[in-house]
C-alpha positions in Angstrom: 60.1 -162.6 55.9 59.6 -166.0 57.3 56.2 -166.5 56.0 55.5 -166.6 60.2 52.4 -169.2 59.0 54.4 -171.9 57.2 52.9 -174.3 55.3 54.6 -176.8 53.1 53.0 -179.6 51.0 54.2 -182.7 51.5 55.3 -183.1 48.3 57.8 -180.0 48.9 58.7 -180.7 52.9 62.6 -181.6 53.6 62.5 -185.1 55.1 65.8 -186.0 55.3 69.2 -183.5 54.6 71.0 -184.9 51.2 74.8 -185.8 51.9 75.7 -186.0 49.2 79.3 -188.0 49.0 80.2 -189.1 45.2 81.3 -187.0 42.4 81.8 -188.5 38.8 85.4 -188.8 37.1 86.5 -191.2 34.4 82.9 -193.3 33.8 83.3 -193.8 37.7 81.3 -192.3 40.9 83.7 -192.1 43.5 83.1 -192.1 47.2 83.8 -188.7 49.0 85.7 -188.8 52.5 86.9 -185.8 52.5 86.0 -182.2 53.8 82.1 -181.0 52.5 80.3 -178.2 52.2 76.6 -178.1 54.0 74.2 -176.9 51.5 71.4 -174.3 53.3 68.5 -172.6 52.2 67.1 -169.2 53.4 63.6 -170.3 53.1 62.7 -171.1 56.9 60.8 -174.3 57.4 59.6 -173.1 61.1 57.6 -170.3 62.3 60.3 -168.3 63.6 63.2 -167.6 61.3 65.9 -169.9 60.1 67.6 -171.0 57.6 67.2 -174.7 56.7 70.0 -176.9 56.3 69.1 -179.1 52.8 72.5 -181.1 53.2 75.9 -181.0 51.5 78.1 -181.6 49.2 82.1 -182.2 48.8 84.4 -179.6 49.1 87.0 -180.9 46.6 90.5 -179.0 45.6 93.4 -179.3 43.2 93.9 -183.0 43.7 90.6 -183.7 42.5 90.1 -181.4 39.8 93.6 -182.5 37.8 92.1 -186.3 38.2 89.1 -184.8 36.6 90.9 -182.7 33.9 93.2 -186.1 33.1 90.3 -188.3 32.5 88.7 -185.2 30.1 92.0 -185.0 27.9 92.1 -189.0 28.2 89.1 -189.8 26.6 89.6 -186.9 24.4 92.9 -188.5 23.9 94.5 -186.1 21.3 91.3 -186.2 18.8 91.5 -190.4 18.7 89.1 -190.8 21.6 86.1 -192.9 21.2 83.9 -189.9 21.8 85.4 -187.6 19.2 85.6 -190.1 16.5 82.2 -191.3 17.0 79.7 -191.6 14.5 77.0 -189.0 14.7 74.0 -191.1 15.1 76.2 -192.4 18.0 76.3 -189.4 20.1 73.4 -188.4 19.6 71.8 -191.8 20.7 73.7 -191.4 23.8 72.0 -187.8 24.5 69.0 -189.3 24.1 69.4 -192.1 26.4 70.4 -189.2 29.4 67.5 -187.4 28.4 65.2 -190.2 29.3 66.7 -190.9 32.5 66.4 -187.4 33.1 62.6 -186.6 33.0 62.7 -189.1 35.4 64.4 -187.0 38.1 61.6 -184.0 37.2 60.0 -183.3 41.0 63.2 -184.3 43.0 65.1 -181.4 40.4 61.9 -179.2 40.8 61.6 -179.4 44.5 65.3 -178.4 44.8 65.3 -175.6 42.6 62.4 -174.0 44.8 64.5 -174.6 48.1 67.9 -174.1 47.0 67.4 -170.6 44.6 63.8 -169.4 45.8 62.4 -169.8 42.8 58.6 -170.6 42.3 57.2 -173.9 41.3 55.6 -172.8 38.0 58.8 -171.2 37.5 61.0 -174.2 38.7 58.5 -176.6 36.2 59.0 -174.4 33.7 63.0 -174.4 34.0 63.1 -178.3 33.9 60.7 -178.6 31.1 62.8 -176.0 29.1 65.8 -178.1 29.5 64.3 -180.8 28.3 63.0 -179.5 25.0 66.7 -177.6 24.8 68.2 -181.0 24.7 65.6 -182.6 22.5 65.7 -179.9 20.0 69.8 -180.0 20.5 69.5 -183.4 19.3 67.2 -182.7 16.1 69.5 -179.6 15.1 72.5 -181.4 14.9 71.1 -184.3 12.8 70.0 -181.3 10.4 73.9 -179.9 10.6 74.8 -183.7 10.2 73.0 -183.9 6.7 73.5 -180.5 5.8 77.4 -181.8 5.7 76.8 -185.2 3.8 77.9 -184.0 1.1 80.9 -183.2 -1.0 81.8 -179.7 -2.5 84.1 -179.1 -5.7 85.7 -175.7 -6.8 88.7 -174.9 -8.8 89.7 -178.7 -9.0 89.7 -179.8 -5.6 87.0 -181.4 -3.8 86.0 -181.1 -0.4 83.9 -182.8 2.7 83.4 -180.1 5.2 82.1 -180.8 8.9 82.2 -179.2 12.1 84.5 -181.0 15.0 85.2 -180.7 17.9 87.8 -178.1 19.9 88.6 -180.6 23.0 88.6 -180.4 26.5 86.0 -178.3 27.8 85.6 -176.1 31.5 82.1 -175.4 32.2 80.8 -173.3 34.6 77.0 -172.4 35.1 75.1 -169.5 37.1 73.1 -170.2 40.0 69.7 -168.7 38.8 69.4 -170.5 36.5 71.9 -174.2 37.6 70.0 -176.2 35.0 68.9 -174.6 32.1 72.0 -172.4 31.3 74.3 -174.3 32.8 73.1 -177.3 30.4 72.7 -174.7 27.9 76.5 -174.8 27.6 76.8 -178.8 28.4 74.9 -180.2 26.0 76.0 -178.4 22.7 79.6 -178.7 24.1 79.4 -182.8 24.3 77.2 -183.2 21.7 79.6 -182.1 19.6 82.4 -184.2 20.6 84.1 -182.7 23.1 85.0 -183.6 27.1 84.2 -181.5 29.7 84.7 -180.7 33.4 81.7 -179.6 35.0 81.2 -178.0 38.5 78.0 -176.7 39.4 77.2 -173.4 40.7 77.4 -172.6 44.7 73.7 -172.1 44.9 72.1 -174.5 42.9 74.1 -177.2 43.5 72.4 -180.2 45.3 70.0 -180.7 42.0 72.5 -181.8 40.2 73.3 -184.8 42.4 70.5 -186.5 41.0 71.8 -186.8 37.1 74.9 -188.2 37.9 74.0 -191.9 37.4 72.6 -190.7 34.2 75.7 -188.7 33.1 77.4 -192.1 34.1 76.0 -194.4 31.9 75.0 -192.5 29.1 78.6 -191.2 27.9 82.0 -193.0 27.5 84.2 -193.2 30.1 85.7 -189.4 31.1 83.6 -187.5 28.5 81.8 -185.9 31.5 83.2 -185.3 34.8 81.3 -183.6 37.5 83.3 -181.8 40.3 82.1 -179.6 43.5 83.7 -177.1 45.4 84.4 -173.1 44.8 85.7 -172.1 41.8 89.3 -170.8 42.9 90.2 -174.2 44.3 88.4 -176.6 41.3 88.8 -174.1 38.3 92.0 -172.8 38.8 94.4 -175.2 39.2 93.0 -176.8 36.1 92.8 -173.4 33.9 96.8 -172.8 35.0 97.4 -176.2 33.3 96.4 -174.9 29.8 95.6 -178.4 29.0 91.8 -176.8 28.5 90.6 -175.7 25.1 87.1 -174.3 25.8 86.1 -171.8 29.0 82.4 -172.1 28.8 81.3 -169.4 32.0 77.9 -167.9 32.5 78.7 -165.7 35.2 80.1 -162.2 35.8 83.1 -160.8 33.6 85.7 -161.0 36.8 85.1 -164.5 37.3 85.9 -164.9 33.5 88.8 -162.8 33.3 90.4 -164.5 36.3 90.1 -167.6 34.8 91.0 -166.8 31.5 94.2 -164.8 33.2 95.2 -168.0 34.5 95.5 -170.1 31.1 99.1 -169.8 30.0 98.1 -169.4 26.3 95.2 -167.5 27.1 95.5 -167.3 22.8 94.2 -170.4 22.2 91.5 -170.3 24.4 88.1 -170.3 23.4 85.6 -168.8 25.1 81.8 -169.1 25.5 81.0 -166.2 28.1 77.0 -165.4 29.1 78.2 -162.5 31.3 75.9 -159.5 33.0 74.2 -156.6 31.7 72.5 -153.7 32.8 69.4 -154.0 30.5 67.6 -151.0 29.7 63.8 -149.9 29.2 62.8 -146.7 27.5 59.5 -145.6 27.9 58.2 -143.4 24.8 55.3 -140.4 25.5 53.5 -142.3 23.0 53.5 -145.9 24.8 51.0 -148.1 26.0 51.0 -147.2 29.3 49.0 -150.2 30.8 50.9 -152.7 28.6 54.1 -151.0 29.2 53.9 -151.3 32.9 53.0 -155.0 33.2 55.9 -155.9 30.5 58.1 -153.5 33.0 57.4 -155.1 36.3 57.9 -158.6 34.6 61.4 -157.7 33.2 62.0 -156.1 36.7 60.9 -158.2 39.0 60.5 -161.9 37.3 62.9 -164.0 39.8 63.2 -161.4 41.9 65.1 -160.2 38.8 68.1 -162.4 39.4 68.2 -162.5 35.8 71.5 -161.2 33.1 68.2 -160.6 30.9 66.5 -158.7 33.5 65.5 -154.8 33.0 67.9 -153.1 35.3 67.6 -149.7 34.6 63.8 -147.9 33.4 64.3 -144.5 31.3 61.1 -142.6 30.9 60.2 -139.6 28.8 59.6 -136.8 31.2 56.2 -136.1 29.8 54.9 -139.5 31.5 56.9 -140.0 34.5 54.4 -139.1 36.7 51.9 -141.3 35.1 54.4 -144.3 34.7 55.5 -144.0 38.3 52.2 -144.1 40.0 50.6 -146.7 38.4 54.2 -149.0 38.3 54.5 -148.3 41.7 51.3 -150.0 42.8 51.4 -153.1 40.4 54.6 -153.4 42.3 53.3 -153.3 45.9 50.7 -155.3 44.4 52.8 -158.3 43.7 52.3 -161.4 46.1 55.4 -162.0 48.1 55.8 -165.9 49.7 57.3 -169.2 49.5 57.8 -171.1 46.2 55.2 -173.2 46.4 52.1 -170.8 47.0 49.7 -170.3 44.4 50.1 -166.8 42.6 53.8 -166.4 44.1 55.9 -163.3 41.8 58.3 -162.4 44.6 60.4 -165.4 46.8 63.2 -165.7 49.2 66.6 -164.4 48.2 69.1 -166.9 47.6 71.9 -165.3 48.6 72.1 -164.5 52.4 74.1 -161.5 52.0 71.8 -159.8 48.9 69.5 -158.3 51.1 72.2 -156.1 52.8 73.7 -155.5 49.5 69.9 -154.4 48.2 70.1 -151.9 50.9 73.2 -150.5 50.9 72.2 -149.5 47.0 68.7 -147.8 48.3 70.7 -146.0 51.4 73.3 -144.7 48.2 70.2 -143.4 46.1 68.3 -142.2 48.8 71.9 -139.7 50.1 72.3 -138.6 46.7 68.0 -137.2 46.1 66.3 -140.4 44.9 63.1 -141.1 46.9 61.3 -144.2 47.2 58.7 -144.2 45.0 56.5 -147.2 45.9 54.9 -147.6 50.0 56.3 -151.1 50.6 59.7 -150.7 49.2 62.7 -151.2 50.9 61.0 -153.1 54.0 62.9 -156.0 55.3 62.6 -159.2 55.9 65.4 -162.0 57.5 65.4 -163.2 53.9 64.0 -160.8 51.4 63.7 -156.9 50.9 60.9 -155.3 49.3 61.4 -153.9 45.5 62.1 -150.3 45.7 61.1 -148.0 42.9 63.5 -145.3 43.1 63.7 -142.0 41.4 64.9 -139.6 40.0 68.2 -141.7 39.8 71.6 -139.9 38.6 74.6 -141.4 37.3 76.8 -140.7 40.8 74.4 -143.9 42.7 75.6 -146.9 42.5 72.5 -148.2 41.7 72.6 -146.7 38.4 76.3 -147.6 37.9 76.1 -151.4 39.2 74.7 -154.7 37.9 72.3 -154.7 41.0 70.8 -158.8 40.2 68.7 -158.4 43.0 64.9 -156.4 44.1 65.2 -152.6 43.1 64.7 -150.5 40.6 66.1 -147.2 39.1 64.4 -144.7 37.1 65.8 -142.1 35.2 63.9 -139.6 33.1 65.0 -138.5 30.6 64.2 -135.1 28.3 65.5 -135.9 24.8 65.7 -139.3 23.5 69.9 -139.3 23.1 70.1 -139.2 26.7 69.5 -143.0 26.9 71.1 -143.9 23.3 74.4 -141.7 25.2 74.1 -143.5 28.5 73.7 -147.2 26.4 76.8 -146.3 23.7 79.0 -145.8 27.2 77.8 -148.6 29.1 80.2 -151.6 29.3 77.4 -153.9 28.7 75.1 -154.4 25.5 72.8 -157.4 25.6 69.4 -156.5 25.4 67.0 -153.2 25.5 63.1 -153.0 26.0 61.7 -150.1 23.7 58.5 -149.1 24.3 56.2 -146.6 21.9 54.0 -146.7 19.0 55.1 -143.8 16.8 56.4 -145.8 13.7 58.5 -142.6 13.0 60.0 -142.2 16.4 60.7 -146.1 16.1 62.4 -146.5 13.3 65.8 -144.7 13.6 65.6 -145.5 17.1 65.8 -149.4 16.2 68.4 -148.8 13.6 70.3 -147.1 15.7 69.7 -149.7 18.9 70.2 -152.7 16.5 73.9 -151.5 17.1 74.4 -150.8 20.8 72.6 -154.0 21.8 72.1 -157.2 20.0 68.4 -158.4 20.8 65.5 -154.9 20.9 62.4 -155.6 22.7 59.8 -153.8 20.8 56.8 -153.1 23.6 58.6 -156.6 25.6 60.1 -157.1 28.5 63.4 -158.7 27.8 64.3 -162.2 27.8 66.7 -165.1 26.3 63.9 -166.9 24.8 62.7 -168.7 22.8 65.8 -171.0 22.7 65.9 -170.8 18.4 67.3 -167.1 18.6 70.5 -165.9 19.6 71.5 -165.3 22.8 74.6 -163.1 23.1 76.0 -159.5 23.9 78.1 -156.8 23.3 81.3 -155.5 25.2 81.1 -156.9 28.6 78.0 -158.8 28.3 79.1 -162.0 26.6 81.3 -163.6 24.2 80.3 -166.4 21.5 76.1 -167.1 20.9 74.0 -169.2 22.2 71.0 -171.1 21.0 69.8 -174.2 19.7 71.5 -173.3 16.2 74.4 -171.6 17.3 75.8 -173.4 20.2 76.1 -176.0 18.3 78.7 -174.0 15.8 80.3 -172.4 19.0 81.5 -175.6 20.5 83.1 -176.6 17.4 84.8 -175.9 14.4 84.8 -176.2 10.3 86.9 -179.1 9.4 87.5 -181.1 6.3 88.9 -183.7 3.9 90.1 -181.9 0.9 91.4 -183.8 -2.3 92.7 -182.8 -5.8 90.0 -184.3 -8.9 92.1 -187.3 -9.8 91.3 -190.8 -10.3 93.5 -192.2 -7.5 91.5 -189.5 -5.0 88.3 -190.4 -6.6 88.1 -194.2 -6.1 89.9 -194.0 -2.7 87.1 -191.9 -1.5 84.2 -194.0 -3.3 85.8 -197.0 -1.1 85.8 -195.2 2.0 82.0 -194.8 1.0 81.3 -198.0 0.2 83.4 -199.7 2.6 81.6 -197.4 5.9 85.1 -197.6 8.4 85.2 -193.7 8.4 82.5 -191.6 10.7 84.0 -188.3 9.3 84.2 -189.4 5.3 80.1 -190.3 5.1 77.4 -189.0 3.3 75.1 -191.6 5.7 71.6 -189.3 5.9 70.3 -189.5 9.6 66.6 -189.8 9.9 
């Protein structure tokens, strides 16, 4: 659709293309010469269709990413870096010196996060502001971990100071539907913490990130963040076949990860944080709320066009209220307002990708072959940059829609007879990250949560699902992910329990009081941060 009456506000229009020719490596932004990369959008700033060019970015390789990955491991250098061995209170004043140069960067993020990935301005607003508070409450959860450790522990004769330090040299990778919050979602916990990283942002999504790169620079010491661009085979490889990286911190798809993980020679002694897909399920009870269930439904469906891991991707509903569910779902869907980011009341936006819509199609063409109909009047019409959200049903396991992660506008729906069915069809799924359960019957709930509790690992009682708030876990089963993330737990996934350990003597015990008293050790402190 190209929105054939365009209007931008000013505050939104694309003056002038960003070329964008620095990336950062060792404390320094360097000047890029070489080949780039242009940078468009598929949200048409004319009447009749186009794409619009936003600018572009350098189109870096191998060269470029081992000067990257030296200056990581050099100001790592072998745990005596300045940035592992720093005090606490340190690092954490340095987060909160980026964090204040970053709010000021807010509409020039926002207004790329519409243009670049489609997504709405509430939605973009929303995405920044969450980042914010992630970092901020980053920041106060580690000074809790911090005192929680000042402290010493004695058992059997030997005392002990236990912290949490860093694992080293850190590859991060983040998703392009959400290139701030997740990605940073990985960033922040892994630096925080001590460690260097690499960091190249995702192929859509990318220009925003320009604009934090002065604040990356002179915020952190020298090499603890280095900010590449390019595609992933020709930046991430060559520095993953090194196996001079510690951490593979990847929200993305499980082939991505495995290729990359393939590559590190001691593939062992990798750790891995993975946010990968998932093929979230609802299932619709006879018993349910039916109005309620439907708007939490066409939220988890269609929110971001549902571009989402969290997204509901699959809709099982109890035979006895199909017919019910699919009428009334099917108009709130053709009800939503389709449009440009920026337009008041905006719940379905341009497609990022250029290819998706084909892809979108090809899934419907699939269904519709093997006896699924279209259950909704508008869905499945095309646009140059969007296709409509098709209801589809009844959907079998043989369509590919059932069988694939389709991240994109459609959605299958299986009915089901006997409440195994979907507890069957979840136990053999590769994924297991979330499931939407929707009822009322506190008998039919209860062994049905007990039982879901272990196929999944977050259960959305009458809720669409969703990652936050940022205090819970985030993670998955099987395919779905590796490690957890949130406030709390990111923190302990980007590091690990370390500790000074000495037997009850006096030569141990006034050695330690003097490294008390005498302050020269960050590790050996029982400081308190306020």
């Amino acid at each position: 659709m190209n929105t054939s009456n365009v209007s931008i506000p000013n505050d939104f229009e694309i003056v002038n293309t960003i070329e964008h020719d620095t990336y950062l490596t060792n404390g320094e932004l360097k000047k890029w010469d070489g080949a780039t990369a242009s940078v468009y959008s598929t949200i048409s700033a004319t009447a009749e269709y186009r794409p619009t060019l936003l600018g572009s970015v350098p189109d870096m390789g191998e060269k470029e990413a081992l000067e990257a990955l030296d200056a990581a491991l050099e100001a790592y250098d072998k745990g005596k870096g300045i940035w592992p061995t720093m005090h606490v209170k340190d690092r954490i004043e340095c987060m909160e010196k980026f964090v204040e140069q970053m709010k000021t960067k807010r509409s020039e993020i926002v207004k790329l996060l519409m243009w670049e990935i489609g997504k709405s301005l509430p939605d973009s607003q929303k995405e920044f502001d969450r980042t914010v508070l992630y970092i901020n409450d980053t920041i106060e959860e580690y000074k809790q971990l911090d005192r929680n450790s000042a402290k010493f522990q004695k058992h059997d004769g030997v005392y002990a100071h236990v912290k949490r330090g860093p694992l080293g040299t850190v590859l991060c990778l983040g998703p392009y539907n959400y290139p701030l919050n997740e990605t940073f979602a990985l960033l922040i916990p892994a630096i925080i913490m001590g460690n260097t990283a690499i960091f190249k942002p995702a192929k859509h999504g990318v220009l925003l990130i320009t604009p934090l790169l002065e604040a990356f620079q002179n915020s952190f010491p020298k090499g603890v963040i280095n900010v590449l661009f390019g595609r992933g085979r020709a930046v991430a490889a060559p520095i993953m076949k090194t196996g001079k990286v510690d951490v593979l911190a990847l929200i993305g798809n499980s082939k991505s990860a495995n290729a990359l993980q393939n590559q590190h020679p001691k593939s062992n002694r990798l750790r891995l944080v993975l946010g990968l897909e998932a093929k979230n399920p609802a299932i619709v009870l006879p018993d349910t709320d039916m109005k309620l269930t439907v708007d939490e439904v066409v939220a988890g469906t269609t929110s971001f066009n549902g571009q989402r891991c969290t997204a509901l991707k699959v809709v099982y509903v109890q035979q006895s209220v199909t017919e019910t569910f699919l009428q009334d779902f099917s108009k709130a869907i053709d009800a939503l307002k389709f449009g440009n980011p920026w337009e008041e009341g905006v719940k379905l936006t341009p497609l990022p990708e250029p290819g998706k819509p084909d892809y979108i199609q090809e899934l419907i063409d699939d269904a519709l072959e093997k006896g699924a109909k279209i259950m909704n009047k508008k869905g499945g019409q095309r646009f140059d940059n969007y296709i409509w959200p098709a209801v589809l049903y009844p959907v079998t396991k043989d369509m590919r829609v059932y069988q694939e992660e389709q991240f994109g506008p459609v959605i299958p729906v299986v009915p089901f007879k006997e409440i195994d069915e979907p507890l069957d069809d979840m136990a053999e799924s590769n994924y297991g990250q979330q499931v939407s359960l929707f009822g009322k019957d506190v008998y039919t709930l209860s062994p049905l949560i007990d039982t879901l509790v272990n196929l999944v690992c977050r259960v959305n009682l009458n809720s669409s699902c969703q990652r936050g708030p940022d205090v819970y876990p985030f993670t998955g089963r099987k395919d779905s992910a590796q490690a957890t993330l949130s406030v709390h737990d990111a923190l302990r996934s980007f590091s690990i329990r370390t500790f000074v350990a000495f037997k009850d003597n006096d030569l141990n015990n006034e050695t330690i009081q003097q490294l008390l008293e005498a302050k020269l050790s960050n590790f050996v402190s029982t400081d308190y941060i306020l």
